[in-house]
Structures are given as C-alpha cells and as structure tokens.
PLY file of the C-alpha trace (Angstrom):
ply
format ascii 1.0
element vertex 603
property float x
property float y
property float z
element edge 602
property int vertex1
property int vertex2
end_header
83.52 -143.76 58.95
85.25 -140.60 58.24
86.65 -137.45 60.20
86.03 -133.84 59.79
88.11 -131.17 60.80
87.38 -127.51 60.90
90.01 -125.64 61.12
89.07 -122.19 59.13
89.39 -119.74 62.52
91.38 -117.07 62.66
91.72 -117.68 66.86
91.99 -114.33 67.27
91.72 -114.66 70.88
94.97 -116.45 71.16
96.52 -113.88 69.83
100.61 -114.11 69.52
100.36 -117.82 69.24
97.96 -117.79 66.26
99.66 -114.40 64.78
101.37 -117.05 61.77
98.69 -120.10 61.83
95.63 -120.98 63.17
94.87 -122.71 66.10
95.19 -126.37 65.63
99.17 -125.81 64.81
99.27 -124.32 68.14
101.53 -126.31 70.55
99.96 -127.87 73.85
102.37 -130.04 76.02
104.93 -130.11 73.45
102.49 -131.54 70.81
100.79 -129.69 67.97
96.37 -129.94 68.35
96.60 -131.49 64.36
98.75 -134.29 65.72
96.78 -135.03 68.33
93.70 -135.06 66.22
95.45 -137.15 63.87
96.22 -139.26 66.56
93.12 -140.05 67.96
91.48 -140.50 64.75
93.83 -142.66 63.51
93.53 -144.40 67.45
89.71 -145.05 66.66
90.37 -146.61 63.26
89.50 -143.95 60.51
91.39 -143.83 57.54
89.93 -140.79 56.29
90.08 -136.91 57.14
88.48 -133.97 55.12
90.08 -130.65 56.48
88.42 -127.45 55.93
90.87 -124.79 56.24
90.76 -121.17 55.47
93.20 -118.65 57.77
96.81 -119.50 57.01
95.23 -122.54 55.82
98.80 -123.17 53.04
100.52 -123.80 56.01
98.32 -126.70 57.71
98.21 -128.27 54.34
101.80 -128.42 54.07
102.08 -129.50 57.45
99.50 -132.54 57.07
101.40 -133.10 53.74
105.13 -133.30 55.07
104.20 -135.18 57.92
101.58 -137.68 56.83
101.34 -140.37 53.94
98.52 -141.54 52.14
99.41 -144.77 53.43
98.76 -143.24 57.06
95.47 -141.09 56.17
93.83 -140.06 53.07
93.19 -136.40 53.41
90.77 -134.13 51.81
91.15 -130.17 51.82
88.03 -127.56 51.75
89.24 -123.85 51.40
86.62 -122.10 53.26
88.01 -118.66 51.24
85.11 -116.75 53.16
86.65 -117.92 56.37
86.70 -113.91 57.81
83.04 -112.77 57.36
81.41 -116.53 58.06
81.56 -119.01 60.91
82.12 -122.69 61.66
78.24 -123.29 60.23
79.18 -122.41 56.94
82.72 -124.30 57.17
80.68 -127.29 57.75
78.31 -126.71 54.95
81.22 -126.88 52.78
82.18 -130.09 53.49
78.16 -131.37 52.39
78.95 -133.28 49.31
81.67 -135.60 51.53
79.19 -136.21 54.41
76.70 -137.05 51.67
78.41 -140.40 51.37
79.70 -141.44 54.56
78.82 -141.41 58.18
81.33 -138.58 59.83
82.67 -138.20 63.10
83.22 -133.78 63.88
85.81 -132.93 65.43
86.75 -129.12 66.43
90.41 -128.10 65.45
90.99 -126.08 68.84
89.84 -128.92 71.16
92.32 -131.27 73.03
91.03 -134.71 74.60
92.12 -138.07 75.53
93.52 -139.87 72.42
90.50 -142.79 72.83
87.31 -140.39 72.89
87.19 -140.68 69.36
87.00 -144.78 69.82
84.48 -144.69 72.03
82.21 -142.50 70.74
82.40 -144.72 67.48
81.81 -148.19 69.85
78.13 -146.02 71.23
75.58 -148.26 69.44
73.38 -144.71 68.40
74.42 -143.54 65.59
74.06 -139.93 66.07
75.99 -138.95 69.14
77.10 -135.47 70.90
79.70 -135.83 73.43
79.09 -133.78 76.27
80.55 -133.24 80.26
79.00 -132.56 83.00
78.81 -128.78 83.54
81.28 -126.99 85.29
81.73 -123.92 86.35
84.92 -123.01 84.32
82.84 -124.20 81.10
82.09 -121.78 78.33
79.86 -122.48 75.55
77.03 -124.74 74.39
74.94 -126.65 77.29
72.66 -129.75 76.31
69.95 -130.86 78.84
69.74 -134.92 78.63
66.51 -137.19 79.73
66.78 -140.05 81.35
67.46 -142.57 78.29
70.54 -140.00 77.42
68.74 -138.45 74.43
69.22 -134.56 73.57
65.81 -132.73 74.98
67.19 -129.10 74.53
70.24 -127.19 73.70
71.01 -124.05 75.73
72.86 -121.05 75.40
75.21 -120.18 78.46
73.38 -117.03 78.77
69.85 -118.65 78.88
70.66 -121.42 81.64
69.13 -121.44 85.16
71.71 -120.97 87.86
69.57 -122.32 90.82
69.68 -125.48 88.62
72.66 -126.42 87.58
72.82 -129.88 88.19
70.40 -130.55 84.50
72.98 -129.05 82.36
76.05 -130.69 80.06
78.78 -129.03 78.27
79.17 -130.01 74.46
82.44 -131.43 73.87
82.45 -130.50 70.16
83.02 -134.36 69.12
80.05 -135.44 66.98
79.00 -138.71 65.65
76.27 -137.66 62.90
75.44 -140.66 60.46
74.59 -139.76 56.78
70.72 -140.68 56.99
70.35 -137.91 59.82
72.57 -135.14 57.76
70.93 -135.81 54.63
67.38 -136.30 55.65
67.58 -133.95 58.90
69.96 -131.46 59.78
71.04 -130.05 56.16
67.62 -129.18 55.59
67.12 -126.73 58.56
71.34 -125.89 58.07
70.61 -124.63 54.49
67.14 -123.07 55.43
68.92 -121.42 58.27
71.90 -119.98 56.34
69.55 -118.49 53.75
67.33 -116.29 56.51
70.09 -116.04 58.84
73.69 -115.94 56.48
76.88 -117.55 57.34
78.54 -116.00 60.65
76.86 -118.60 62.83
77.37 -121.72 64.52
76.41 -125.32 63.31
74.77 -126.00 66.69
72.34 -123.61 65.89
70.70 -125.99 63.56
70.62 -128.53 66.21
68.92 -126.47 68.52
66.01 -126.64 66.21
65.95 -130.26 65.46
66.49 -131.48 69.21
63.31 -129.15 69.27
61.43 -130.68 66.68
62.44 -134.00 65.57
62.77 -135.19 69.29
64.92 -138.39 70.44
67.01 -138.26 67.53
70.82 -137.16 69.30
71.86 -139.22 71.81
74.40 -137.64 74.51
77.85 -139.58 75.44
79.52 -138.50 78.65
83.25 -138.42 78.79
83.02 -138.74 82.38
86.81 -138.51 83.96
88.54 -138.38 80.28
90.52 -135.06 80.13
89.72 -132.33 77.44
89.79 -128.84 77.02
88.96 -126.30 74.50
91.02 -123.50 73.80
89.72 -119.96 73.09
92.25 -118.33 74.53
95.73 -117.64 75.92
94.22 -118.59 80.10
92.76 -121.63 77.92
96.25 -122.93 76.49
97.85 -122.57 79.61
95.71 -124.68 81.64
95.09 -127.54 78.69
99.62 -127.41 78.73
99.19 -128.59 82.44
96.57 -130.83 81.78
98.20 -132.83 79.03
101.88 -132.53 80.02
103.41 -135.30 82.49
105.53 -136.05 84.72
107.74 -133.37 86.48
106.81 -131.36 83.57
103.26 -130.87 84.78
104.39 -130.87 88.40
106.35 -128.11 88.27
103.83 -126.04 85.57
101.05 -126.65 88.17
103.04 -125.96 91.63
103.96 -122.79 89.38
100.51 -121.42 89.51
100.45 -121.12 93.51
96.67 -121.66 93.79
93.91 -121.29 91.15
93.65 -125.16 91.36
89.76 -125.41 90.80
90.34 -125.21 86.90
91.82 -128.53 87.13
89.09 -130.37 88.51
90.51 -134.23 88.12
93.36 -132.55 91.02
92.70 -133.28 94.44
95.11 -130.49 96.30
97.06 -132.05 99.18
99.33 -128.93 98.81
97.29 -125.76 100.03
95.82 -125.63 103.63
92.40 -124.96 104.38
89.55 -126.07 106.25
87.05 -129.08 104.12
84.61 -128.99 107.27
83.88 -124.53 107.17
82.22 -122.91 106.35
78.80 -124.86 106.66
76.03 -124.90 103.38
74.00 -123.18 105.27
76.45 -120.23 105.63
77.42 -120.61 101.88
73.68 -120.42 100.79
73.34 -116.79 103.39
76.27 -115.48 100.86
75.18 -116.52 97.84
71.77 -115.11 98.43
73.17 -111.88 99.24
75.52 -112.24 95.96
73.70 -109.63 93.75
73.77 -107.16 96.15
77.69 -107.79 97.60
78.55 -107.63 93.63
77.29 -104.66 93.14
78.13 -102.67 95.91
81.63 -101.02 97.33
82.61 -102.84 100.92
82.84 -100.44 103.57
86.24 -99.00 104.49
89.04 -100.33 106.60
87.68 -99.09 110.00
84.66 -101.04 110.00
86.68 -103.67 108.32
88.34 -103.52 111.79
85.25 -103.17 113.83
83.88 -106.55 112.43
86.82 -108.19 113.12
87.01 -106.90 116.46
83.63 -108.54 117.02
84.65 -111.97 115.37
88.00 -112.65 117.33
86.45 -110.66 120.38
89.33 -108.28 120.35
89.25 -104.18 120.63
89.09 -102.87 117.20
91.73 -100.37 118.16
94.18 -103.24 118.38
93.31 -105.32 115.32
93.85 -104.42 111.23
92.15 -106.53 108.72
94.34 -107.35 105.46
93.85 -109.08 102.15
95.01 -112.56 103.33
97.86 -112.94 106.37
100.56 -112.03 103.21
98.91 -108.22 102.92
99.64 -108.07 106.42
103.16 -109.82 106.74
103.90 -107.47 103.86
102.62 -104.24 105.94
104.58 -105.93 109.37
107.84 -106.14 106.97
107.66 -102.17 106.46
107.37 -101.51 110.30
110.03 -103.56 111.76
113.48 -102.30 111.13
117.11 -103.30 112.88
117.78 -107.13 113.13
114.74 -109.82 113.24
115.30 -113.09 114.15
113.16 -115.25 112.45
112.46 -119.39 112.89
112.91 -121.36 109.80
111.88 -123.00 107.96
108.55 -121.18 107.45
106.44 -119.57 105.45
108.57 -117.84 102.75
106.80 -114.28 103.53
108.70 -113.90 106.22
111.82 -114.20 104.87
110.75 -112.02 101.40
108.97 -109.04 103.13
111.64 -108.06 105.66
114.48 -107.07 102.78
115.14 -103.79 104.51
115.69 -105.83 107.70
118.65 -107.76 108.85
117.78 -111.21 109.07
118.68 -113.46 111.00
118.20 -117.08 111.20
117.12 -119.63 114.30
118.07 -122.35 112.57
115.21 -125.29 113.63
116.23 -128.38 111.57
119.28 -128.51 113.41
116.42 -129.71 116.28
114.55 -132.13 113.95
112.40 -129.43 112.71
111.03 -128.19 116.58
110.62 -125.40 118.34
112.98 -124.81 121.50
112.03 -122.41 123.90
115.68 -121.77 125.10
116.62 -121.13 122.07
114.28 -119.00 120.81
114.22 -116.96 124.26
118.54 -116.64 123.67
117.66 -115.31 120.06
115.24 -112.06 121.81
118.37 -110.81 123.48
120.69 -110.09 120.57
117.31 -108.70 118.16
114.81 -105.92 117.56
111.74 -109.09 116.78
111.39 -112.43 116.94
109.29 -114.14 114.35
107.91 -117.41 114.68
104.82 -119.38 113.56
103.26 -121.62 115.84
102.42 -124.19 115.33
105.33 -124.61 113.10
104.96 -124.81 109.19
105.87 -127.20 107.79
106.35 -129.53 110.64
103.46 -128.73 112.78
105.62 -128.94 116.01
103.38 -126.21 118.77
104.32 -124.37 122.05
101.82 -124.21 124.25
100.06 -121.25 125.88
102.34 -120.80 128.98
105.50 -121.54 126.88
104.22 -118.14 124.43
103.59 -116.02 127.02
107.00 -117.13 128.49
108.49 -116.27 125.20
106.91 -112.97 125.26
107.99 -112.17 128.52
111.51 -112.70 128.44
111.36 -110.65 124.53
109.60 -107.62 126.53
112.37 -107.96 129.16
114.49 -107.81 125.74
113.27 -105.27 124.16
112.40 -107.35 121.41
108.77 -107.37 119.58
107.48 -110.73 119.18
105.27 -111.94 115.98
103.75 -114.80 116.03
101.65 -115.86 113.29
99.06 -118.36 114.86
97.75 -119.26 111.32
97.03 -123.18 112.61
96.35 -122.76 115.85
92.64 -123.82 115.61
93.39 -127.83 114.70
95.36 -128.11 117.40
93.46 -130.68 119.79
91.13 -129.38 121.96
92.90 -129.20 125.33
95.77 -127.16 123.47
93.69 -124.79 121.52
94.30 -121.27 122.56
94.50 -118.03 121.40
96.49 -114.88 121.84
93.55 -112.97 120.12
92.88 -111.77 123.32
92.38 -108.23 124.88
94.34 -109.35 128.29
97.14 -110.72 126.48
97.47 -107.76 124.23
97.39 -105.79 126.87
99.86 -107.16 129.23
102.51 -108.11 126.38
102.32 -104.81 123.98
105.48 -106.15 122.65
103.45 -109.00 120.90
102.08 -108.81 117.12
99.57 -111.80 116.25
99.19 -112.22 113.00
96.26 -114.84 111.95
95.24 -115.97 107.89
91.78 -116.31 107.89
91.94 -118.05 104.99
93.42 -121.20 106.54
91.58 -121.83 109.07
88.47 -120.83 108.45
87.80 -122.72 105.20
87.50 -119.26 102.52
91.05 -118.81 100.85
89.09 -117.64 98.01
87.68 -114.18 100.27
91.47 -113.36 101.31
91.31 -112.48 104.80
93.62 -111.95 107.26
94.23 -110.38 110.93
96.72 -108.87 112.91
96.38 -107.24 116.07
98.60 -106.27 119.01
98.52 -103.12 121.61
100.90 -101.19 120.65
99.34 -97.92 119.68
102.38 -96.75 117.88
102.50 -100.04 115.59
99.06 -100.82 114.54
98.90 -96.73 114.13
101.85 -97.02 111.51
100.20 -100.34 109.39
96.91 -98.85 109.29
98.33 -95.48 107.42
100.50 -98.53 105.43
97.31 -100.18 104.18
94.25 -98.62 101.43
91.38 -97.69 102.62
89.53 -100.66 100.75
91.77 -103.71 100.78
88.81 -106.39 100.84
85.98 -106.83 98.84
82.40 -106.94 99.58
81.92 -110.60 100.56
84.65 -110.96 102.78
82.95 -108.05 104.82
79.97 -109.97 104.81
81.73 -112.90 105.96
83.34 -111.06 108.94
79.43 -109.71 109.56
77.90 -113.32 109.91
80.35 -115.47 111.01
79.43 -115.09 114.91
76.32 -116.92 113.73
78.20 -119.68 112.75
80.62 -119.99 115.70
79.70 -123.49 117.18
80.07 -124.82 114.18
83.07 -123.55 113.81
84.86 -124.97 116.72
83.41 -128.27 115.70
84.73 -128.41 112.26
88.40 -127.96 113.78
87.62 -131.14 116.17
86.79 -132.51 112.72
89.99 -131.96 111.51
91.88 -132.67 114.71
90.35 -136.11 114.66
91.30 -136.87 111.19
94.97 -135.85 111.56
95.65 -138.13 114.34
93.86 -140.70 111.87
96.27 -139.98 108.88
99.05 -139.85 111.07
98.28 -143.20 112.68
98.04 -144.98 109.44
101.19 -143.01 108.02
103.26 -144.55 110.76
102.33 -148.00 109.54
104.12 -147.81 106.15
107.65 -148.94 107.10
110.84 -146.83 106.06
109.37 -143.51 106.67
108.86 -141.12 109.56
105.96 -139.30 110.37
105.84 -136.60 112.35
103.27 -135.13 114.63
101.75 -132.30 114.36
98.96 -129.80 115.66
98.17 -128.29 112.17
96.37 -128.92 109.43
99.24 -130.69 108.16
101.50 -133.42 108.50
105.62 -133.62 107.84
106.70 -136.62 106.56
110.33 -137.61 106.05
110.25 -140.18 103.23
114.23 -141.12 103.69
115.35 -142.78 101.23
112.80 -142.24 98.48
112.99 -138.99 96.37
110.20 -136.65 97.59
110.04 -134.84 94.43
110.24 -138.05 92.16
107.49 -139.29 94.74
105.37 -136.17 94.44
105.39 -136.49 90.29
103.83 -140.02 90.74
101.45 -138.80 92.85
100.47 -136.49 90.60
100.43 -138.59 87.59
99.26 -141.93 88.61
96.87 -140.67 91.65
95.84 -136.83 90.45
96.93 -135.65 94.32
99.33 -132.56 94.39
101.39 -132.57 97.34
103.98 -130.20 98.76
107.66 -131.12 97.89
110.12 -129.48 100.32
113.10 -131.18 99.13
113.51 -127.64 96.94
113.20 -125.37 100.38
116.18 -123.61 102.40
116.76 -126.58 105.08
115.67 -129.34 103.23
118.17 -129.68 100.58
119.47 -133.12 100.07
116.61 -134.19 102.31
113.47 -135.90 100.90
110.61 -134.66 102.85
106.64 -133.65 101.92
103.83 -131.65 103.68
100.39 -133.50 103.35
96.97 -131.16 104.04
94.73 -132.80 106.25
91.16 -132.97 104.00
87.90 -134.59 104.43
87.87 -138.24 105.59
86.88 -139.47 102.15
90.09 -137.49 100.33
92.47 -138.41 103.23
91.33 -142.11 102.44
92.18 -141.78 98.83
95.80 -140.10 100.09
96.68 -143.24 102.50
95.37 -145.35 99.53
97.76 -143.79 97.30
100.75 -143.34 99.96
100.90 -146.87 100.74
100.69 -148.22 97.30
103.43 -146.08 95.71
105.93 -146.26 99.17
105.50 -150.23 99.55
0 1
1 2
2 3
3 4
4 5
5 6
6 7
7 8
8 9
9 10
10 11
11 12
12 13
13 14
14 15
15 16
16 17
17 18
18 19
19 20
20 21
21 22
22 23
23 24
24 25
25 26
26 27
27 28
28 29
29 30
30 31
31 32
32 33
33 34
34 35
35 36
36 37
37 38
38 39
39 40
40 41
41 42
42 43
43 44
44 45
45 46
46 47
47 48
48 49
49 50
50 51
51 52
52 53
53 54
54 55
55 56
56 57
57 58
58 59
59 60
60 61
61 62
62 63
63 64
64 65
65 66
66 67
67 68
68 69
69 70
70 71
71 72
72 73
73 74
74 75
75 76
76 77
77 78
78 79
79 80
80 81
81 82
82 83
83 84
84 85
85 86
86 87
87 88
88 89
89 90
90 91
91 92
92 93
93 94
94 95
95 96
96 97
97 98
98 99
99 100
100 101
101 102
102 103
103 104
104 105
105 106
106 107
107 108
108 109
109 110
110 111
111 112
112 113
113 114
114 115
115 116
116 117
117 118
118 119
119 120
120 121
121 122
122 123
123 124
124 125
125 126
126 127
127 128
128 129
129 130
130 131
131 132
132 133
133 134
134 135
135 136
136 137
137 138
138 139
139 140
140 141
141 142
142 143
143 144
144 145
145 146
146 147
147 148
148 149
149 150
150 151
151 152
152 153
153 154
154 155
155 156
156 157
157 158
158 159
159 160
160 161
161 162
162 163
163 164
164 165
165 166
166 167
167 168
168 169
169 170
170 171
171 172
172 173
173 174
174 175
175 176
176 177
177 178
178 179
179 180
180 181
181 182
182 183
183 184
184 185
185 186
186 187
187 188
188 189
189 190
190 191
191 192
192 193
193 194
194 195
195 196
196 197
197 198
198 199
199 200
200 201
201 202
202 203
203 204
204 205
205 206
206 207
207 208
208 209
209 210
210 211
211 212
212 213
213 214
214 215
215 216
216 217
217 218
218 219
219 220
220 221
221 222
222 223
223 224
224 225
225 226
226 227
227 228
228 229
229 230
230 231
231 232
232 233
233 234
234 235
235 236
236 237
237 238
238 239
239 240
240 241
241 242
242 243
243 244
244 245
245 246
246 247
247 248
248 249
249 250
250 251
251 252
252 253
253 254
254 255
255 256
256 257
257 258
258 259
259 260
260 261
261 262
262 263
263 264
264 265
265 266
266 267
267 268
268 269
269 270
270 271
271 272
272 273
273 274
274 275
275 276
276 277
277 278
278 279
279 280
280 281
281 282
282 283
283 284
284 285
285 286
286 287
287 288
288 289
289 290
290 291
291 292
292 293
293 294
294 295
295 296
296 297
297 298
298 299
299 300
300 301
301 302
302 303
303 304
304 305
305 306
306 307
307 308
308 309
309 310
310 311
311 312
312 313
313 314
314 315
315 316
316 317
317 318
318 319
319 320
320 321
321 322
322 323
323 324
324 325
325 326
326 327
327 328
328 329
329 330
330 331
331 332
332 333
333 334
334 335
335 336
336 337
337 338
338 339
339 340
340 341
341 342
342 343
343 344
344 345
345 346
346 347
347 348
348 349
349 350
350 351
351 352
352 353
353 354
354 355
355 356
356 357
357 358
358 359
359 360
360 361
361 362
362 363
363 364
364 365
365 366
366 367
367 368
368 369
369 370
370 371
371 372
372 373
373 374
374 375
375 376
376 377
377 378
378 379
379 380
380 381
381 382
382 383
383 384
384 385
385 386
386 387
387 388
388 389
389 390
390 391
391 392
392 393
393 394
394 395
395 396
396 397
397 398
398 399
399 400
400 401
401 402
402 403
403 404
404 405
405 406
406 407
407 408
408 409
409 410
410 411
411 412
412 413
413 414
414 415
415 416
416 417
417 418
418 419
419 420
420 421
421 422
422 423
423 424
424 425
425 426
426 427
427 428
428 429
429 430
430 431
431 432
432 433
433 434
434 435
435 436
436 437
437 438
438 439
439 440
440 441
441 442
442 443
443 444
444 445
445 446
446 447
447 448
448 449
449 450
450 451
451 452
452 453
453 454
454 455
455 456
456 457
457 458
458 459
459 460
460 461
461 462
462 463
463 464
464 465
465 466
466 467
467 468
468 469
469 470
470 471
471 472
472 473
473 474
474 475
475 476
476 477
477 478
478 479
479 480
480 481
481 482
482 483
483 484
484 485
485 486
486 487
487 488
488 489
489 490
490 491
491 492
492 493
493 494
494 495
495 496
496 497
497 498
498 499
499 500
500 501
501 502
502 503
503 504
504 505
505 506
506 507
507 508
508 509
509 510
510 511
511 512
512 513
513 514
514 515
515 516
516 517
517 518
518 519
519 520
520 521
521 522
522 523
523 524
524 525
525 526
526 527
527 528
528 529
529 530
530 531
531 532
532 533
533 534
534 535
535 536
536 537
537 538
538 539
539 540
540 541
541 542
542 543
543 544
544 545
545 546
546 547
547 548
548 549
549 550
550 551
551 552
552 553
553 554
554 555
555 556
556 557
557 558
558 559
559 560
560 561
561 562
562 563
563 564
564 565
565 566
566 567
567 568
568 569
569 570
570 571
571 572
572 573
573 574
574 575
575 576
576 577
577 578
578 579
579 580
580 581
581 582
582 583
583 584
584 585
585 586
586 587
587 588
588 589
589 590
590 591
591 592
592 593
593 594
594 595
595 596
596 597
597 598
598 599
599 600
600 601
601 602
C-alpha cells in the first residue's frame, strides 16, 4: 500500500498564509498539514508517499527532504508544472504510472484528521473505499448518498442536493482507498476519456460520479463517525481546524475567545452560553422555515412596529417598550442615556460595566455577601446615585429578589431620585410560584423611575435572531433611546418571531417548568460530590465553588477529556484567587452527560 499526496494548489483562498507555500506547509495547532499527513501515514503502516507538487512546490520538497529519511518514508515527487490552468484531476492523472503498480490510499494536502483514519480505512475489508461524514450544515463540497450495505449509489454536487432531505446525504472526506484493479480497469478509463472532452481544470470526483453511475456497487463508503477532521479552504477554515486540533488550555482559551459561533464545532457540547433547549417548539421552527424564502428576501419592517409586536408579546404599551438587537444593543443605548454616578451590582454581566464609560461607576460590591443580593444594601446604594443597576436573578450566582422585594427597591430609588435598571434576563426559570414580571403596564406606570431590560435571546431559546427588550414609562427616556437606535436594527425573522410567538405561549411557560425542574435536579446531584459547594439558583444556571480544585485547570479537562465548555470565572473582577464555574442548565440528556463528567473528574 502506498500514499498519494496532492499538493499542486495555489490555496488562493488562504491568502497571506499561502502567499510563500502552499497549503499543506500551512501551520494548524502548532503543526504543519505535511507532518500530520506524514504522521498518519506512517501511523497506518505505509512506507511509501508519491507527492505531486506544483505551486512553490521547491519548498515542500526541501521540507520533506530536511526533515524525513529514506529510512522513515520513501518519497516520490510529480511536478504538476501546469498546476495554474489545471485542477486536482489532472494532478492525479500524473501520478498514473505509480498507481499502476500498487494499491494507493488519496489523501488531500489541505485536509486535517485524526492521526488513525488512515489505519482504519486500510483495516475496511473493501478494497475501494471513500471516507465520508455525515452531512452537516457547515460542510462544503462533494456529498455521496450511501444504500443500506454502505455502497456509493450517487455522488452529488452541493448545489444539486435536496434540502427537505437532508438526512440521505454524506460529506466526502477526501481520504480514498482505490485498489489498482479498480484504477486500471475502471476509473482511468472514464478519467482519461473525461480529460480529453472536458480538459484539465476539473476535479477527480468527477470521474467517480460517472462510475458510481454506471458500474454500480463498486465504492464502498467508511464513516468517520466522531473522529475530528476538517478541510481548509480558507482563512474561517484554519481558524476553526487550530481549535479543533489544539489542546489543553490552548484550545480553551482559542474557543472561549470566539464568544459564541459554537455550532462549527459540533463534537462541543456548550455548558457556557445560556439559552433555552426546551423553546422554541418544531412546530414553531418548521412555521419559520417555511416562511424562509420570503423573510430572506424581504426588508423587516421598521423599529415602530418592531415595538408594536413586542408590545403584543410581553403585553406591554408599545409606547413604553424598544426592541434591540439582543439585550447588549440595548444596554449599549441605556449606557448613552444615563449620566452622573450609577451604582451597579457585581459581579455581572460585563455590559454593564463596559457601556457606561462616560458614567461614574460605582460598585455594590456582592461577593463580600457570598455572591447575594441584599436589599439594604442595595436600597443604601439609591441614595448616594443617579441609577441603580442590578440583574435579577443574579448572574453568575443565580441568587433572586422576589416581586415585593423589587418593587420595594424601586420605591425607596423613586423616593431617591435614582432610576432603577433591572435586567430580568432569567427571570422565566425561576420556579413557578416566584416567576414574575415587571413587563407590566401597572408597574411601569406606578414606578417611571424603573428601566427593564429583558434578552430575548436567553430565555426564549433563539440567541441566533438577537432580540432584546427594554421598556419603562418614562416618556423622556425611551424618547431619547429610540432617536439612539436605526431604524432597522433586526432582521426579518426575528420580526416574524415577535409576530407568532403568542401562538406559542403555553408552550412557552412549560418549557421554563422544564428547565426549572432540571436545575433543582443538577443541583441536587451537584451537592452530592463532596468538597464542593453548590449554590442555588433561580436561573438557567448554577454557581459552583469548586474550592480547592483549579476551576480553570478543571474547565481545560472538561474540555479535553469530556468535549463540554464551561464558564471559568476564576479570570472575572471578584473571583480572583477563587476557583469557581457557571454551568448552563440543558436538556436532561446533556445535563446527564455534565454530572457524568463532574463527578468523574472532581472524585
């Protein structure tokens, strides 16, 4: 058995990184991709390696020949001298007279995979194999549809694939097992009749279309299932395979970096961001998705109506409520209005400490009381500011006043002349009989002093739309934000979302007893693992004080040994030197896998 490279692509795409070489010199995770091909062909037992280079190809074949001995590999070089008017199907025909004599394994040069893929494609028992993965929705490229003995029916251009059925498809890899007998006797035929009608700037899968087409259950299809690999096209590409294959707090800190965007690594089950796993309901997804062509294609409606529908959602006057692009547009708007000296409870959300620069800040400092809301306190701090800002209940810790303990608040800030924010992201998990809102026309009313901001995102299960509310009845305020914000600050399917959700309501309030339920669960069977303190919380999140084991050393195992990305606040104002982590409350079936994890790494 023998490898085959081809590496004769400019990579154009990547740009500054292949400006000197091309693409398999390019680093990912500290690693070049030709040492991690030579690697994993070496892993899998192949002695030999036939290289077909062509742009900056002098420098990958003194590379290979600096680093390598004969003794390690045996290495063959093809200069594809054509390399910038063909493509990888005639970089492949080059290599012909080698694959002549010896069953080959293909490997791309700008692919990155698990070191044993090449192994255990070779142990398959068919001899001519295309590795594929399930399809994704990040995946570009060739698509394969399978039958049920795993043999290649059809080969599919991303263009040509049904949507409404996307279950059938599999990505191509681009690792191929091809055995002599089938190159000689099947695919260089069509190749070389191909190239003659057709020329060179194709792809050698085109060939394979045909023969899966015509020669039937010749290519069988091997499933990497939950190996890692990645192709890279581009400079988005390298950047997600470097957090892929780095480890450690390496790749902790490169993905905690990226502050969301987490569905490109699908192996990652995201502990660290707070939403909602039971909302919205299929049935709501599938009313968006048929409306998709149509919300795509059309400008939303302005900020007004923007208003008016969320007027109708929360059951507030849309005079007194401003939609924004997530709770953050908002907080950013609120941070332009207030002026003079705001008071603000941390630790929090970092927004409110960022967006209120032109304020002076001031600090009520709550770890000082375990990380909880006081009402004394917080009622001393209206007298000496223009606002009070807290968020309620509490992030991180979860810790919640109740209704009559708000409107206390409120009360004695009004008698202050002090505004009052409170940002009642989380409010909706709390357990039933302390659920409440200040989304409310009475309240607004009777305490124009009061701002509620309230993410939409969170709660409501679509951190992806980017919505966000704020409301209060002061005329003056809202009057100010609304000349602060654009006219169209959310897209087309939020709108929608705001224009349906009423439907959906019920199901609503029953996904947050969902949730309610499972956090008492988790933080039941968090309180059994000895030498760590759980506390409670009516969020969607739990605070966990792991004392004497590091919570960022902790949080890199989790990620490496368990793929679950947690929230570290050892690095947060008020939790230096301390060693606590925020957990997101998920489905029961990922909170299982958490508690699984938890207890095995803590015990």
């Amino acid at each position: 058995m023998q490898a085959l490279l081809l590496a004769a692509g400019m990579g154009k795409r990547l740009e500054k990184f292949t400006k000197d070489n091309t693409k398999c010199m390019v680093e990912v995770a500290g690693r070049k991709l030709i040492d991690r091909a030579i690697e994993a062909v070496r892993y899998a037992g192949i002695k030999k390696m036939i290289v077909v280079v062509g742009y900056k190809g002098d420098n990958l074949v003194n590379y290979i020949k600096e680093n390598y001995t004969e003794k390690e590999m045996e290495f063959f070089f093809i200069d594809n001298k054509d390399y910038a008017i063909s493509n990888n199907i005639y970089s492949f025909y080059l290599a012909k007279e080698y694959l002549m004599e010896e069953d080959t394994v293909l490997l791309e040069s700008d692919l990155i995979y698990d070191k044993t893929l090449i192994k255990r494609v070779l142990d398959d028992s068919h001899p001519d194999v295309v590795t594929v993965a399930k399809y994704k929705s990040w995946m570009d490229g060739t698509l394969i549809i399978k039958d049920e003995e795993g043999c290649i029916t059809q080969f599919v251009d991303k263009k040509d694939m049904d949507y409404d059925a996307l279950d059938i498809y599999y990505k191509t890899v681009n690792i191929y097992k091809f055995s002599k007998t089938f190159l000689k006797n099947v695919y260089f035929p069509f190749l070389e009749a191909y190239m003659k009608a057709y020329g060179l700037n194709s792809y050698y899968e085109t060939p394979l279309k045909i023969v899966a087409h015509i020669a039937g259950k010749t290519l069988h299809a091997y499933e990497v299932g939950d190996l890692p690999w990645y192709e890279i096209d581009d400079e988005q590409d390298l950047d997600i395979a470097d957090v892929m294959f780095s480890a450690g707090p390496m790749r902790y800190d490169k993905i905690i970096s990226k502050f969301g965007g987490y569905w490109r690594y699908d192996r990652i089950v995201d502990f660290c961001y707070l939403v909602n796993p039971y909302f919205p309901p299929k049935k709501m997804v599938s009313k968006m998705k048929q409306e998709f062509p149509i919300l795509l294609a059309q400008y939303p409606s302005g900020l007004s109506m923007q208003n008016m529908n969320a007027g109708r959602v929360f059951h507030v006057d849309q005079t007194k409520i401003l939609v924004g692009n997530g709770a953050a547009e908002l907080i950013n708007v609120l941070g332009r209005y207030l002026s003079g000296k705001v008071a603000v409870a941390l630790p929090t959300f970092n927004e409110y400490v960022r967006c209120f620069r032109s304020c002076d800040l001031t600090v009520v400092d709550n770890s000082v009381r375990d990380y909880r809301h006081d009402l004394s306190v917080l009622k001393t701090a209206t007298k000496d500011a223009d606002a009070l800002m807290i968020v309620n209940p509490d992030n991180p810790s979860g810790h919640m006043l109740d209704l009559c303990e708000v409107l206390d608040l409120a009360k004695e800030a009004e008698k202050n002349n002090c505004v009052l924010v409170v940002d009642e992201s989380f409010v909706d998990f709390a357990q039933s009989s302390r659920r409440f809102t200040l989304l409310d026309n009475d309240v607004l009313d009777r305490h124009k002093n009061l701002i509620v901001i309230k993410s939409v995102s969170k709660s409501f299960g679509v951190p992806g739309l980017r919505l966000g509310v704020l409301a209060t009845a002061d005329e003056n305020a809202i009057a100010f934000m609304r000349r602060e914000m654009q006219v169209w600050n959310v897209n087309s399917f939020a709108e929608y979302y705001l224009q349906i959700y009423n439907l959906y309501e019920k199901t609503y309030r029953s996904a947050c007893d969902k949730i309610a339920n499972e956090r008492q669960r988790v933080i039941e069977r968090l309180s059994r693992i000895p030498g760590i303190k759980v506390y409670p919380s009516e969020a969607n999140y739990v605070m966990v004080d792991l004392k004497d084991h590091s919570s960022y050393d902790f949080c890199v195992r989790m990620l490496d040994a368990h793929d679950i990305l947690m929230k570290d606040l050892s690095s947060k104002n008020y939790f230096f030197g301390k060693n606590f982590i925020r957990v997101a409350i998920r489905d029961r079936e990922d909170n299982d896998k958490l508690l699984v994890a938890m207890q095995s790494e803590l015990i």
